[in-house]
Structures are given as C-alpha cells and as structure tokens.
C-alpha positions as CSV (number, residue, x, y, z in Angstrom):
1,X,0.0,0.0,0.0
2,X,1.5,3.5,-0.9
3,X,0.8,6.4,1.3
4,X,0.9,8.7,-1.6
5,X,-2.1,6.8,-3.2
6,X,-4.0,6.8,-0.4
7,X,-3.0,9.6,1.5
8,X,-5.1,10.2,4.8
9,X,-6.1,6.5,5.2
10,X,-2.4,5.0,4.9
11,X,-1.1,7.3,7.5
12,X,-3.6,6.3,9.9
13,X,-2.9,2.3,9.4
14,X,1.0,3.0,9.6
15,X,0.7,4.7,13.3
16,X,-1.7,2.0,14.5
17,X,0.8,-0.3,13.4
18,X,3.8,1.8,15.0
19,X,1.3,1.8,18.5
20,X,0.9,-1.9,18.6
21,X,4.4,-2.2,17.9
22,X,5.4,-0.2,20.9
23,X,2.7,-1.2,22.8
24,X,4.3,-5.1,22.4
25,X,7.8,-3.6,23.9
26,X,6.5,-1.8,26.5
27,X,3.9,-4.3,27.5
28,X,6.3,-5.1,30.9
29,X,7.1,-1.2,31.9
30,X,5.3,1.2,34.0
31,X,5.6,4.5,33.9
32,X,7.1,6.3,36.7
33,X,5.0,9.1,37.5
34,X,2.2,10.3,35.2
35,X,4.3,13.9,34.8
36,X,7.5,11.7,33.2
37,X,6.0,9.1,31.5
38,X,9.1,8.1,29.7
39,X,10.5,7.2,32.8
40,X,9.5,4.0,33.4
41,X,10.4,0.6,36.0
42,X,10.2,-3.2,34.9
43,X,7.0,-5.0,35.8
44,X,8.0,-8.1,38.0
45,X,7.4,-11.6,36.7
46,X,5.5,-13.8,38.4
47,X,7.9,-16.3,40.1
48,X,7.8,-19.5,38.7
49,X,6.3,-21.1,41.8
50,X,3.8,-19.4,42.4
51,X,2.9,-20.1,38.6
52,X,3.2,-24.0,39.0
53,X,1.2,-24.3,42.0
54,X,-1.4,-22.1,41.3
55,X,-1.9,-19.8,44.4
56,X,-2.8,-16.0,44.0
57,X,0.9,-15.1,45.3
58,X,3.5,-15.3,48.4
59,X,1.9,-16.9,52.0
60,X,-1.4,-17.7,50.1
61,X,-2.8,-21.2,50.8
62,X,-4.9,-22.8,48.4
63,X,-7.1,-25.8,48.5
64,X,-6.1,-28.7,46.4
65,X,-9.0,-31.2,46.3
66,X,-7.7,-33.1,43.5
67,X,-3.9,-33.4,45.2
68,X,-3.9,-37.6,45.9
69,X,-2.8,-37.2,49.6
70,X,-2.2,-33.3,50.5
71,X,-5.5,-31.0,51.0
72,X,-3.4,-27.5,50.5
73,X,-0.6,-25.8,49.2
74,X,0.8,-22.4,49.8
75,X,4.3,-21.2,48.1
76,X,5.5,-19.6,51.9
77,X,8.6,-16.7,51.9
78,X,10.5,-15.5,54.3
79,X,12.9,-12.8,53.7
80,X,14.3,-14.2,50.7
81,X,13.8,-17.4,51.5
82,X,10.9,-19.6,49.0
83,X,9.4,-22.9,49.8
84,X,6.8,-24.7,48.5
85,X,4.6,-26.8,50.9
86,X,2.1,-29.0,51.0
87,X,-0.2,-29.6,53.8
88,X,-3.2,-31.1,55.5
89,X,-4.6,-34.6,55.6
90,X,-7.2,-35.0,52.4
91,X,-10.3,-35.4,53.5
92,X,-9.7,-35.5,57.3
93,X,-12.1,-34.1,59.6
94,X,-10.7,-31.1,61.1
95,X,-12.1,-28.4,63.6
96,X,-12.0,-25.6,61.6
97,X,-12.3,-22.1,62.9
98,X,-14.1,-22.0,66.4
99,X,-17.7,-21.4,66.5
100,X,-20.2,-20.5,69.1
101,X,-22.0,-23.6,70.8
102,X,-19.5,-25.7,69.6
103,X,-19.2,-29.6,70.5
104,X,-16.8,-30.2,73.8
105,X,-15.4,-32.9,71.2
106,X,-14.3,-30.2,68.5
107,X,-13.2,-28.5,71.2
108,X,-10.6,-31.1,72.4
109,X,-10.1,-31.9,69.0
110,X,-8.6,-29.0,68.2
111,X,-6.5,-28.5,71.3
112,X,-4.7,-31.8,71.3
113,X,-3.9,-31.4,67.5
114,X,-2.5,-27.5,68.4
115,X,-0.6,-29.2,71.8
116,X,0.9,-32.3,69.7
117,X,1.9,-29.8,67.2
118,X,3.0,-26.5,69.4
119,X,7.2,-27.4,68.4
120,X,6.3,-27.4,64.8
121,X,3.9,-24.5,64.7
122,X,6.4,-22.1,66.1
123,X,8.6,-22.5,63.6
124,X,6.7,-20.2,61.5
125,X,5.4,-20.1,57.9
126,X,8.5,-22.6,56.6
127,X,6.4,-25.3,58.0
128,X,3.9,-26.9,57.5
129,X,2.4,-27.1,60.9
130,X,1.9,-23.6,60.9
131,X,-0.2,-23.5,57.6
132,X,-2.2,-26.6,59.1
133,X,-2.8,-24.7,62.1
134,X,-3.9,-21.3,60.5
135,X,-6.1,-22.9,58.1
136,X,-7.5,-26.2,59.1
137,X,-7.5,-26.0,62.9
C-alpha cells in the first residue's frame, strides 16, 4: 500500500501499526510518574512457583481437592527465603475455625492437635504445621 495513493487513510494504518508495535515492547514497563511518563520501572514476573502451584501469590494457601494425599498448598517466603509446601490430611475431619455452641469434642479436638503440634507451629510459615494450624485447625 503507498501512502501517496492513499494519502489520509495510509497514515492512519501505519501509526496504529507503530502503537501496537510499541505497545508489544513496552507491555512489561510502568511509567514512573504520570508527569515523566518516559521514565519507566520493569514489571515483576511472576515467580515460577507461584505459577506452578497455582496460588494468587506469596503466604497464600490454596485448596487442592484433586492433590492424591495433601489438602493444600501455599508457596511460603520468608525474607528471601521460598518454599513450597504442601499440607493437610485430604479429607480429614478437622475443627476448623471456632464457633459458638461448639461440640466439647471439636473442642478437644482441636487443642490436642494444636498441643501435639505446638514445636512445629512455632517454627513459622516454613512449615507446614503452621499453615495446618492457621487454616484447618
């Protein structure tokens, strides 16, 4: 297509061509501030473990109901530290979160689990204790 045949029309298609092109490179930037937009800072990739198991980000546990013998995942960081852990009995039949007028049973239930477990759980989110005990118990 010649621009000098077509004049107006062929201008137009050659910038929205130029835009998508720089669209496609800057697709990872953001600008800085909106008074420098030229100015801009990378966009962080998602890391790859986070990707691979699925979770919304860093310290977010997810359910896995189709895991063979682990009910949950979470991709835990500390400092710099990553881990990925899996955790929970599938299908067990755990307290869950308190409620009013709750069975004695539940109730000792959960504080043996939280007693057997009390070493573990303070180790913090690198184990998997912890994530059993925030979410399930």
């Amino acid at each position: 297509m010649e621009c000098s045949q077509y004049g107006q029309e062929c201008r137009r298609e050659l910038w929205k061509t130029k835009k998508r092109a720089v669209h496609a490179i800057y697709a990872n930037v953001i600008p800085v501030s909106a008074k420098n937009p030229v100015a801009v800072k990378r966009r962080k990739k998602k890391d790859s473990r986070v990707k691979r198991a699925g979770v919304s980000g860093f310290n977010k546990p997810k359910r896995t109901p189709g895991h063979k013998k682990k009910s949950h995942i979470v991709v835990a960081k500390v400092g710099s530290k990553i881990k990925t852990i899996r955790f929970g009995q599938q299908g067990a039949k755990t307290a869950g979160k308190p409620k009013a007028g709750e069975s004695a049973a539940m109730k000792a239930k959960r504080k043996s689990f939280k007693a057997r477990h009390a070493k573990n759980i303070a180790r913090g989110k690198m184990s998997a204790a912890y994530w059993a005990d925030k979410v399930k118990w």
